[in-house]
KOLZA-393437 format. One record per residue (C-alpha): x, y, z; residue in three letters. Coordinates in nm, 3 decimals. Example, Ala and Ser with C-alpha at 12.3 -4.5 7.8 and 13.67 -1.06 7.14 Angstrom:
<nodes>
+---------+---------+---------+------+
:       u :       v :       w : type :
+---------+---------+---------+------+
:   1.230 :  -0.450 :   0.780 :  ala :
:   1.367 :  -0.106 :   0.714 :  ser :
+---------+---------+---------+------+
</nodes>
This chain:
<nodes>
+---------+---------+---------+------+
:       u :       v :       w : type :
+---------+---------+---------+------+
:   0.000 :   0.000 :   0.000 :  unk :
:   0.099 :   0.328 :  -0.089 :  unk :
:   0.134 :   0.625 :   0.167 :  unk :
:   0.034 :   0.973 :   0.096 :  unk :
:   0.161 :   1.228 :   0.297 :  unk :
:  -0.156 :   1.385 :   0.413 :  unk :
:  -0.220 :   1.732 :   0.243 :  unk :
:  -0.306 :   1.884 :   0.587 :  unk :
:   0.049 :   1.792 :   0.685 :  unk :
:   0.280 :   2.104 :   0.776 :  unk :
:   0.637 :   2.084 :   0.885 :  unk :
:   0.764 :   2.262 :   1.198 :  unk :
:   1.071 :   2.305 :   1.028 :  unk :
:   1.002 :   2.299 :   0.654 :  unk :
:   1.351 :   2.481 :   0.541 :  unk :
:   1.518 :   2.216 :   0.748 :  unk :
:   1.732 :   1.944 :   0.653 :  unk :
:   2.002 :   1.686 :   0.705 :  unk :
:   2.298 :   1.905 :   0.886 :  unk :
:   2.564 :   2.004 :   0.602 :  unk :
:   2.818 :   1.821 :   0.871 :  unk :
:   2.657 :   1.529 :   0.832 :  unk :
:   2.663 :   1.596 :   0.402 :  unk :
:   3.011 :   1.648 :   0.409 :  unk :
:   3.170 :   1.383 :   0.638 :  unk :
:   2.950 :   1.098 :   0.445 :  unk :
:   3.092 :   1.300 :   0.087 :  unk :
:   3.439 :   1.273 :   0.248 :  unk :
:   3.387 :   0.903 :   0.309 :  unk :
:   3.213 :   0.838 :  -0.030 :  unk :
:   3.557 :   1.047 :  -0.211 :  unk :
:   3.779 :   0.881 :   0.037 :  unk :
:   3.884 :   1.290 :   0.110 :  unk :
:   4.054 :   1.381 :   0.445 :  unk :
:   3.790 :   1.504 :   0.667 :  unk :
:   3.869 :   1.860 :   0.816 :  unk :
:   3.521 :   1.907 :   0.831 :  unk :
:   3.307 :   1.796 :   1.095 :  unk :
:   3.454 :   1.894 :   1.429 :  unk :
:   3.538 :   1.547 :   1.609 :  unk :
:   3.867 :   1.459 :   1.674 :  unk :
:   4.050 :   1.190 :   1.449 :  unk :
:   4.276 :   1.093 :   1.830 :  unk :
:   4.206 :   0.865 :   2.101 :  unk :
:   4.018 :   0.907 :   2.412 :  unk :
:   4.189 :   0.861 :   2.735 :  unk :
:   4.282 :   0.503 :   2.813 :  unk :
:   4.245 :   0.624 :   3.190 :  unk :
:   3.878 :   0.730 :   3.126 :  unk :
:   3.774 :   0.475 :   2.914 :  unk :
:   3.888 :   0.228 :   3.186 :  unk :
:   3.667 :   0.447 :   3.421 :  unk :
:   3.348 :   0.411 :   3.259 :  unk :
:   3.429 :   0.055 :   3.236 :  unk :
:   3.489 :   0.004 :   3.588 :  unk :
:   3.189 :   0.158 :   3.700 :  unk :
:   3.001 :  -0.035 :   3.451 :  unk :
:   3.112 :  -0.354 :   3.668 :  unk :
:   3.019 :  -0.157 :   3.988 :  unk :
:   2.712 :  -0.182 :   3.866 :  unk :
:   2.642 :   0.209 :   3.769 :  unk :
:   2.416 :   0.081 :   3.456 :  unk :
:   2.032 :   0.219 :   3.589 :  unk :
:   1.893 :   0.568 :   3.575 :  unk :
:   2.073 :   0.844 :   3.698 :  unk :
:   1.931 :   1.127 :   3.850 :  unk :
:   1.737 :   1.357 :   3.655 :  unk :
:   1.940 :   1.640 :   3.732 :  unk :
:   2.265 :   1.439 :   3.709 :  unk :
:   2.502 :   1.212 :   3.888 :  unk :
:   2.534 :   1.418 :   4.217 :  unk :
:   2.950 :   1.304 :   4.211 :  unk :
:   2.939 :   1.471 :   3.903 :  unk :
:   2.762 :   1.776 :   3.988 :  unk :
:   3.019 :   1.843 :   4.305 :  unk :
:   3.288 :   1.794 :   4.064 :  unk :
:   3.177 :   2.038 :   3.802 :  unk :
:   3.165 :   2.264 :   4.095 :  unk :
:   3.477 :   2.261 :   4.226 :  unk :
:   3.575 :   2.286 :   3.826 :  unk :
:   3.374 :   2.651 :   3.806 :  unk :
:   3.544 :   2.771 :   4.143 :  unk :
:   3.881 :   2.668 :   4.049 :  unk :
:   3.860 :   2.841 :   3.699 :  unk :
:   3.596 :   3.157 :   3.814 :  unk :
:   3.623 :   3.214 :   4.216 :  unk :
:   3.256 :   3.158 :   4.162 :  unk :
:   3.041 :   2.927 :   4.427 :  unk :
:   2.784 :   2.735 :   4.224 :  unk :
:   2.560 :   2.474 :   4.440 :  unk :
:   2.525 :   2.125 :   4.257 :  unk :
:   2.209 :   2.065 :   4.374 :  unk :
:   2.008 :   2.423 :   4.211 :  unk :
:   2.223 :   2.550 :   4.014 :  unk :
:   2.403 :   2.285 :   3.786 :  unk :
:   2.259 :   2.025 :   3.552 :  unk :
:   2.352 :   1.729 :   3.338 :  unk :
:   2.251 :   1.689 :   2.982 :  unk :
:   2.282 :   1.497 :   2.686 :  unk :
:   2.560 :   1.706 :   2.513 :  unk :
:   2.546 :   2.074 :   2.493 :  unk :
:   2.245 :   2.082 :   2.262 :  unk :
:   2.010 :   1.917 :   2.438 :  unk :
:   2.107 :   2.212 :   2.731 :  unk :
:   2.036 :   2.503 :   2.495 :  unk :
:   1.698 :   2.303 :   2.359 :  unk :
:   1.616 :   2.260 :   2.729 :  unk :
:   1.638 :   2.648 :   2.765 :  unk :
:   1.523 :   2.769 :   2.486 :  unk :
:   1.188 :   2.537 :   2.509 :  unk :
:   1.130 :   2.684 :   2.870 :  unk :
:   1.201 :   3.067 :   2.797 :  unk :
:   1.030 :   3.114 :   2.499 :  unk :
:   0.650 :   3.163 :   2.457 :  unk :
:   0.479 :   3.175 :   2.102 :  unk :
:   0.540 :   3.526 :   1.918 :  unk :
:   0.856 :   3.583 :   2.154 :  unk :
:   1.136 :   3.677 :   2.009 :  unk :
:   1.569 :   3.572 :   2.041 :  unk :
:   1.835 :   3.770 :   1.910 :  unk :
:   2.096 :   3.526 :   1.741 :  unk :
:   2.442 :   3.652 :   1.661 :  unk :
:   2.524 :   3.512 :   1.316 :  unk :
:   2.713 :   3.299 :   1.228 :  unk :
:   2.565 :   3.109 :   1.433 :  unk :
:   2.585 :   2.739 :   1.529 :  unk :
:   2.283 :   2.585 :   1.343 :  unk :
:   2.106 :   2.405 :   1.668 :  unk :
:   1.989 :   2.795 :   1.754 :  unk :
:   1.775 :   2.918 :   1.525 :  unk :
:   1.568 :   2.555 :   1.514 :  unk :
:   1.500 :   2.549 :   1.886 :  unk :
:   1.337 :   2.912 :   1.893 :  unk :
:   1.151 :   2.814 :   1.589 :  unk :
:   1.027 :   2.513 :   1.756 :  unk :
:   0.946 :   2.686 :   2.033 :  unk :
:   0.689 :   2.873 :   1.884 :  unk :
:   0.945 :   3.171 :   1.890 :  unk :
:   1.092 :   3.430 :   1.619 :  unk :
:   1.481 :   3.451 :   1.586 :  unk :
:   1.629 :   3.770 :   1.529 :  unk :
:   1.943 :   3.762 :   1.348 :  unk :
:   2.266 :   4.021 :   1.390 :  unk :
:   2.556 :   3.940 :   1.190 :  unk :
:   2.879 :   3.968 :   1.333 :  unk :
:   3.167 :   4.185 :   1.157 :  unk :
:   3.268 :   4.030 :   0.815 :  unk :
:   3.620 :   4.040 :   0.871 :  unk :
:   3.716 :   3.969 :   1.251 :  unk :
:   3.370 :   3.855 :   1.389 :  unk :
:   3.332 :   4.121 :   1.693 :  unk :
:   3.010 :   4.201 :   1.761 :  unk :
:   2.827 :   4.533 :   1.701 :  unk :
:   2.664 :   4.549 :   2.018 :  unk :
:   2.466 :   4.930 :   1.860 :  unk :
:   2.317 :   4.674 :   1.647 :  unk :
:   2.206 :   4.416 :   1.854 :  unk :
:   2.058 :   4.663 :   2.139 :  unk :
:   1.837 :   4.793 :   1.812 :  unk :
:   1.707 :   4.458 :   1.772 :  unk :
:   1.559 :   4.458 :   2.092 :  unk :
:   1.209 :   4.518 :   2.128 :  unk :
:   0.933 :   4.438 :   2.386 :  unk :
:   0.919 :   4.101 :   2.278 :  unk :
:   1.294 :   3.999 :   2.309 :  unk :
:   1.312 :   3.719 :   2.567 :  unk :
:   1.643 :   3.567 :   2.463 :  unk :
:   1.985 :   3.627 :   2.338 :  unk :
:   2.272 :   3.339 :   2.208 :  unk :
:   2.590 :   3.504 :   2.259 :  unk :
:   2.927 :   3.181 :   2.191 :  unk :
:   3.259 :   3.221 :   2.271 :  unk :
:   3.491 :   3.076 :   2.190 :  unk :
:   3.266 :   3.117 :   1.827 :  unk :
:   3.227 :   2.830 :   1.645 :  unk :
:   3.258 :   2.881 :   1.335 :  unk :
:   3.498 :   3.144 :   1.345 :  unk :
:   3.746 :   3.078 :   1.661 :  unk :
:   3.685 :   3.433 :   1.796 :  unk :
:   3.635 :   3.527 :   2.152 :  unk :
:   3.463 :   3.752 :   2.409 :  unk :
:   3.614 :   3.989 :   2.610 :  unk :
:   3.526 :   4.133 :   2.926 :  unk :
:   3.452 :   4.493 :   2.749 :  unk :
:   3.174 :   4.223 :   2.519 :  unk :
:   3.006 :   4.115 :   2.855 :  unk :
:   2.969 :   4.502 :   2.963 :  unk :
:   2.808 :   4.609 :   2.692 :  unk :
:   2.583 :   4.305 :   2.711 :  unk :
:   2.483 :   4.367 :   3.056 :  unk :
:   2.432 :   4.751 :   2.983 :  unk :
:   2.141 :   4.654 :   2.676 :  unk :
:   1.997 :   4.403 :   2.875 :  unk :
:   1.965 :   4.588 :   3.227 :  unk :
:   1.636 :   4.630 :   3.358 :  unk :
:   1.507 :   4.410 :   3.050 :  unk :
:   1.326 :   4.040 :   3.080 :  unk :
:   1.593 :   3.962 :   2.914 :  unk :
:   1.773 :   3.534 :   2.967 :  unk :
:   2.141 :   3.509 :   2.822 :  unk :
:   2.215 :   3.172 :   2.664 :  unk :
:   2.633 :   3.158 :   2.672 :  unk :
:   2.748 :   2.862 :   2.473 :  unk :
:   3.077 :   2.819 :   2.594 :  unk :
:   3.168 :   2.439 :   2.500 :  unk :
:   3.475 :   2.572 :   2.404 :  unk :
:   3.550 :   2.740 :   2.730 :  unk :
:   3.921 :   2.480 :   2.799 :  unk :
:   4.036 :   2.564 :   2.433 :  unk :
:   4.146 :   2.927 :   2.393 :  unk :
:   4.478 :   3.074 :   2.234 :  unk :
:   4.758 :   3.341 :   2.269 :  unk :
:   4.719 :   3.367 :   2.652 :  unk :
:   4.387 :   3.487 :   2.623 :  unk :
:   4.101 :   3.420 :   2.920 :  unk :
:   3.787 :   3.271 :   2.868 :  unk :
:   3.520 :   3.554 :   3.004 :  unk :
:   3.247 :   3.305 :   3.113 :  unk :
:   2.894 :   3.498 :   3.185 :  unk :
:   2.971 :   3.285 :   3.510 :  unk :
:   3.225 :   3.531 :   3.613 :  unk :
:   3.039 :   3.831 :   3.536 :  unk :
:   2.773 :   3.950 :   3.872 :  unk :
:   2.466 :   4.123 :   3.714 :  unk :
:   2.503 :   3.864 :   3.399 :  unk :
:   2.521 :   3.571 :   3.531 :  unk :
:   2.169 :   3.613 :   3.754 :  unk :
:   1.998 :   3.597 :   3.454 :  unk :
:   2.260 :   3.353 :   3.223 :  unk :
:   2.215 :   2.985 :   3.085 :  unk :
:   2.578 :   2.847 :   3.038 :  unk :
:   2.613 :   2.556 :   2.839 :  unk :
:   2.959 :   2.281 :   2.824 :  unk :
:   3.003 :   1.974 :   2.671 :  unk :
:   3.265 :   1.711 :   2.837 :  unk :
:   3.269 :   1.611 :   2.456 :  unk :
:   3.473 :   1.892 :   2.331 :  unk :
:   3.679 :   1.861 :   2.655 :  unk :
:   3.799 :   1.521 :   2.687 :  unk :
:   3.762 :   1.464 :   2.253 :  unk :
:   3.420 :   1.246 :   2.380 :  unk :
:   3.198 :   1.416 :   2.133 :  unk :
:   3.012 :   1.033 :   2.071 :  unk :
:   2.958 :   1.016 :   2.482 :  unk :
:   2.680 :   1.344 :   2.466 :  unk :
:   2.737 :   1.451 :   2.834 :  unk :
:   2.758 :   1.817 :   2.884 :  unk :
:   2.536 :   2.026 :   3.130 :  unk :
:   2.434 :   2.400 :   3.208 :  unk :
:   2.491 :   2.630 :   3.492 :  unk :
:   2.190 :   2.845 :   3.598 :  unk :
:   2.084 :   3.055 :   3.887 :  unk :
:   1.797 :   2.822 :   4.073 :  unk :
:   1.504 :   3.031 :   3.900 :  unk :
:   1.605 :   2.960 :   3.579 :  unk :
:   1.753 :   2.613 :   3.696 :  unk :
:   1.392 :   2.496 :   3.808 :  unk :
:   1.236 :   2.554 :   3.481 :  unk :
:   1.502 :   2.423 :   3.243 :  unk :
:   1.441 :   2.081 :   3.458 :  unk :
:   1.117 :   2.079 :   3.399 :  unk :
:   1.191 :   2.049 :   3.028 :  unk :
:   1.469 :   1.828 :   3.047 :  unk :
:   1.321 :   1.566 :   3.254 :  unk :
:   1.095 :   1.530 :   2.993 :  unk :
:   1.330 :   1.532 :   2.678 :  unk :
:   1.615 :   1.326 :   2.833 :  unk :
:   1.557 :   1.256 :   3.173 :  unk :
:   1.878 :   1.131 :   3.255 :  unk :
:   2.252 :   1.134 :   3.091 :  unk :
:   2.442 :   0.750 :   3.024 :  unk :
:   2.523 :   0.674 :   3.422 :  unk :
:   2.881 :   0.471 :   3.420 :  unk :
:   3.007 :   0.818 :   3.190 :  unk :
:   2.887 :   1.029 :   3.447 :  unk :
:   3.028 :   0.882 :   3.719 :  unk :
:   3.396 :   0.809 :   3.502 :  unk :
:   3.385 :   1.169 :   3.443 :  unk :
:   3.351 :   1.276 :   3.843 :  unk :
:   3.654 :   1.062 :   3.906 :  unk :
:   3.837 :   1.208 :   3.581 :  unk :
:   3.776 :   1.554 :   3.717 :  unk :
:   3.942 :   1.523 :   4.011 :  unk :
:   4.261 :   1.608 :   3.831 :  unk :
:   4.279 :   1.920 :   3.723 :  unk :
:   4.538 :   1.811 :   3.456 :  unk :
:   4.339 :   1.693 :   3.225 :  unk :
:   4.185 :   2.006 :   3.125 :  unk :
:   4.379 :   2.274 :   3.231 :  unk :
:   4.641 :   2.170 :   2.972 :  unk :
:   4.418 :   2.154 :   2.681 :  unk :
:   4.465 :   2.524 :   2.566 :  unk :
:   4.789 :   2.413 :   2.454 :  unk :
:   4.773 :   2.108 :   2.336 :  unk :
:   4.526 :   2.259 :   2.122 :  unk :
:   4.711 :   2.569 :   1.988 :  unk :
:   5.022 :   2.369 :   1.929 :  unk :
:   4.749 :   2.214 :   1.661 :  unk :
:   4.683 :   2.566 :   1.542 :  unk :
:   5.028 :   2.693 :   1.487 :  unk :
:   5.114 :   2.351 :   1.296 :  unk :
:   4.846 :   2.344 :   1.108 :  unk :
:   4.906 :   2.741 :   1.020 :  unk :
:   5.288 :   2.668 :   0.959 :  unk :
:   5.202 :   2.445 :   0.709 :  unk :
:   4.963 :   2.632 :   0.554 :  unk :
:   5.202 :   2.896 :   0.466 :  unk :
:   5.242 :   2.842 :   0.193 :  unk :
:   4.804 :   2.765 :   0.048 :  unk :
:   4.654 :   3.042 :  -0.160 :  unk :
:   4.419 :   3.008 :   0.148 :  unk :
:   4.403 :   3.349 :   0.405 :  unk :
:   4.349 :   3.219 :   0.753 :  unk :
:   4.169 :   3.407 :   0.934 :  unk :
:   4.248 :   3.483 :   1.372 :  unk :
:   4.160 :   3.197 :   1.570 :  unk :
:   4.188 :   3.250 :   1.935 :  unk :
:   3.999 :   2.925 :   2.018 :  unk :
:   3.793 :   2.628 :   1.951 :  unk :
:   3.939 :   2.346 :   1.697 :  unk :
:   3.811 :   2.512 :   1.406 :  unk :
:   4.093 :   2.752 :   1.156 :  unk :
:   3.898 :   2.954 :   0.906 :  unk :
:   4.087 :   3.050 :   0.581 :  unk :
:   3.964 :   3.329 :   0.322 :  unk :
:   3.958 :   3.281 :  -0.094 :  unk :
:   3.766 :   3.552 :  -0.218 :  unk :
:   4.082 :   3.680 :  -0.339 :  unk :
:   4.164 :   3.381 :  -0.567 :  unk :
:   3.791 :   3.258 :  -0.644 :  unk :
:   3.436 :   3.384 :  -0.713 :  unk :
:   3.296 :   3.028 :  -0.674 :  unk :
:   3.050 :   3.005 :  -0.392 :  unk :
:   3.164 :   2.841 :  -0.036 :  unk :
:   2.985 :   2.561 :  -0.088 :  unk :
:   3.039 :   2.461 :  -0.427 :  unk :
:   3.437 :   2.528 :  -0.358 :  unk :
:   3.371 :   2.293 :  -0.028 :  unk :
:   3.210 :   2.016 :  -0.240 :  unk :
:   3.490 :   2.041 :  -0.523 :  unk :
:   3.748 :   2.039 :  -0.274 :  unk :
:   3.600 :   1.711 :  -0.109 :  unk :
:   3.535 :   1.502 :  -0.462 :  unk :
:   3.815 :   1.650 :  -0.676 :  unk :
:   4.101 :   1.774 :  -0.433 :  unk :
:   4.064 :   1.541 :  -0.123 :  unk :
:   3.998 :   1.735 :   0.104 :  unk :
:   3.668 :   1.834 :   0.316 :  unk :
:   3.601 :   2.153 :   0.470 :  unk :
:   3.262 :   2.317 :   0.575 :  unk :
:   3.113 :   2.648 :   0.384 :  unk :
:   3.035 :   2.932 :   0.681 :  unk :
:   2.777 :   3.024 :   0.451 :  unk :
:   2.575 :   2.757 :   0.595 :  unk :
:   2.590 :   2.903 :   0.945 :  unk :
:   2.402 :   3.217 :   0.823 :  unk :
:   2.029 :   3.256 :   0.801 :  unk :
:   2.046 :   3.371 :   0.427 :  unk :
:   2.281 :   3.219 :   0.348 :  unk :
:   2.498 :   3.488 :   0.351 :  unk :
:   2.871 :   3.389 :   0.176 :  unk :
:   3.199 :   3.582 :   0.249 :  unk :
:   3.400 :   3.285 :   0.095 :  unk :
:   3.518 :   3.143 :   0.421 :  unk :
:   3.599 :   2.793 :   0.451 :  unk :
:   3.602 :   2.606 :   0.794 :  unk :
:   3.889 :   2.366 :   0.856 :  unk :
:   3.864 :   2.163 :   1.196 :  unk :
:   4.270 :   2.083 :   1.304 :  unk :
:   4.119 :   1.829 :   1.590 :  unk :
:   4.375 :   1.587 :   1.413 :  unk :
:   4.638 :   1.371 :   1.416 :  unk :
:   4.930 :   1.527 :   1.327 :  unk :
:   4.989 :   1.327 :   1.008 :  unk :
:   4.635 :   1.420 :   0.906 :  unk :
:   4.712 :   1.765 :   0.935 :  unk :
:   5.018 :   1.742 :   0.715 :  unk :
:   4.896 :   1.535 :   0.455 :  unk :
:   4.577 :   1.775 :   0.422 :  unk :
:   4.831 :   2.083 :   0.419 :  unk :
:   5.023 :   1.885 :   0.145 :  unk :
:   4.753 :   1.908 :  -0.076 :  unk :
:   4.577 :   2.239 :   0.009 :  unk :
:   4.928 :   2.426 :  -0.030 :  unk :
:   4.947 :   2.366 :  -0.390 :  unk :
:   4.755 :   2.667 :  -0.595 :  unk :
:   4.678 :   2.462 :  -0.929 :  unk :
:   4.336 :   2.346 :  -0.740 :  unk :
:   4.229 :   2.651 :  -0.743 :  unk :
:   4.325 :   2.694 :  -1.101 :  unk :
:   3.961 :   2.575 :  -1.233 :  unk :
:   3.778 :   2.762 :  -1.002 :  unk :
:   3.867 :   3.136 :  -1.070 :  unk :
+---------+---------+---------+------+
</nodes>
């Protein structure tokens, strides 16, 4: 029997559709290309925390955890924030564990925003945003960031705001672009938003990976902000365990109390034996506090060897992602140069035109350099030569 899709059918998300990650690692795979695209690393995890989660396996950790997460975990994550911020956060109101990082910001976005409300997104934008307020019954907003070094025009965004702003995304470290926040950025934020019913959502998954001896300026460390703040982390970008989904958001107990009532609902509870392998991981500081620079030694290889591309990289003062400019060598869109580079070239990037509402393309590529270091060089080796580009101009 045939099925008709029944004409009374609308989609929720009808301009939706599989993520161009998930496009460009399976072309990658189907062109046998090196994969710089999707941002997982091509390393090992830990053989000290994969033993974890396997010993608490055979403790028997394999039921439901808590709703609001493994309370070993919590205390940990605690002393994490106080150690980095001076800031007291209580495991029991304030901090929650969820399934990855989006499942947080899908949590808070589905209990802040009403039908007809309205969320300012900075663009580009991670594409998980945007969906969640739409979902949500909610209007996003959209403020691009500057073309060339991706600061924000806070002017512009405070004109955005109207009556029916209820939300605003600020990300730093900015994925796709590697740039950063600075304390003078989290001023002017809480100057547009005073006296406002106004809820920041911080993505700051990329809070252990930042550059050039540059802080990370968490709305956690900032007073009037973080009353009125939803920060999000992901133990996948942290310990290269972006397949394990645990992350989980810090929130004054107001805000807390709602975003539970949401998650309990979506998730309920995060894998248990990870939770708990992750409490005992934490307890040395080690093996985070050193990932800034394990992680920018990346960078500066991958940018030495890139010397020598027709490519322009662009600053990046954090994440794993390098951005590199061609508009000076190629009028071909981002991501028909992306797709050529993948089947013809070998090598797979993703077009930041994709992380823009309309679309918008500056002819930026995104490279991810979360690699082995033979990956990196063999992928320089063939992006350094300028005859690719030859049949492009």
């Amino acid at each position: 029997m045939n099925f008709r899709v029944p004409s009374s059918f609308q989609s929720k998300l009808p301009d939706v559709g599989t993520t161009i990650f998930t496009l460009m690692s399976k072309m990658a795979l189907d062109y046998g290309a090196i994969n710089l695209s999707q941002g997982f690393p091509d390393f090992q995890v830990s053989e000290e925390l994969l033993s974890l989660v396997n010993q608490h396996m055979r403790k028997g950790h394999n039921q439901y955890a808590p709703m609001q997460g493994v309370m070993a975990l919590r205390e940990r994550i605690s002393e994490k924030i106080f150690t980095a911020y001076q800031k007291e956060k209580s495991p029991e109101t304030e901090i929650t564990v969820t399934s990855g990082g989006t499942e947080a910001i899908f949590a808070a976005v589905s209990a802040m925003l009403h039908p007809g409300d309205e969320a300012i997104i900075l663009e580009p934008s991670y594409d998980c945003y945007a969906p969640a307020v739409t979902l949500a019954g909610g209007i996003p907003i959209y403020v691009s960031l500057h073309p060339e070094n991706f600061s924000v025009n806070w002017q512009a965004v405070e004109e955005k705001i109207s009556e029916k702003t209820r939300l605003i995304f600020i990300n730093s470290p900015h994925n796709p672009s590697g740039s950063v926040l600075t304390w003078h950025d989290l001023e002017e934020l809480a100057r547009i938003t005073r006296d406002r019913s106004i809820v920041i959502i911080s993505d700051e998954v990329y809070e252990n990976i930042i550059f050039d001896n540059l802080s990370h300026q968490s709305v956690l460390c900032h007073d009037e902000l973080a009353t009125r703040s939803v920060a999000v982390f992901s133990f996948g970008k942290t310990f290269h365990t972006t397949g394990w989904k645990v992350g989980y958001f810090v929130a004054p107990d107001w805000l807390t109390h709602e975003i539970r009532k949401v998650h309990q609902y979506v998730q309920f509870s995060v894998h248990t034996p990870s939770q708990f392998a992750l409490a005992d991981y934490l307890a040395d500081r080690h093996h985070y506090e050193n990932l800034s620079s394990f992680y920018q030694k990346k960078r500066d290889l991958f940018l030495n060897l890139m010397q020598d591309s027709p490519l322009r990289p662009v600053t990046s003062h954090g994440t794993y992602f390098q951005l590199f400019s061609y508009k000076e060598i190629s009028t071909m869109t981002d991501r028909s140069l992306a797709e050529y580079l993948t089947k013809e070239v070998g090598v797979a990037s993703i077009p930041i035109s994709v992380f823009y509402h309309d679309k918008q393309d500056n002819h930026y590529l995104r490279f991810c350099f979360a690699k082995n270091d033979e990956t990196l060089q063999k992928a320089s080796e063939i992006l350094r030569d300028a005859s690719f580009l030859k049949q492009t101009i």
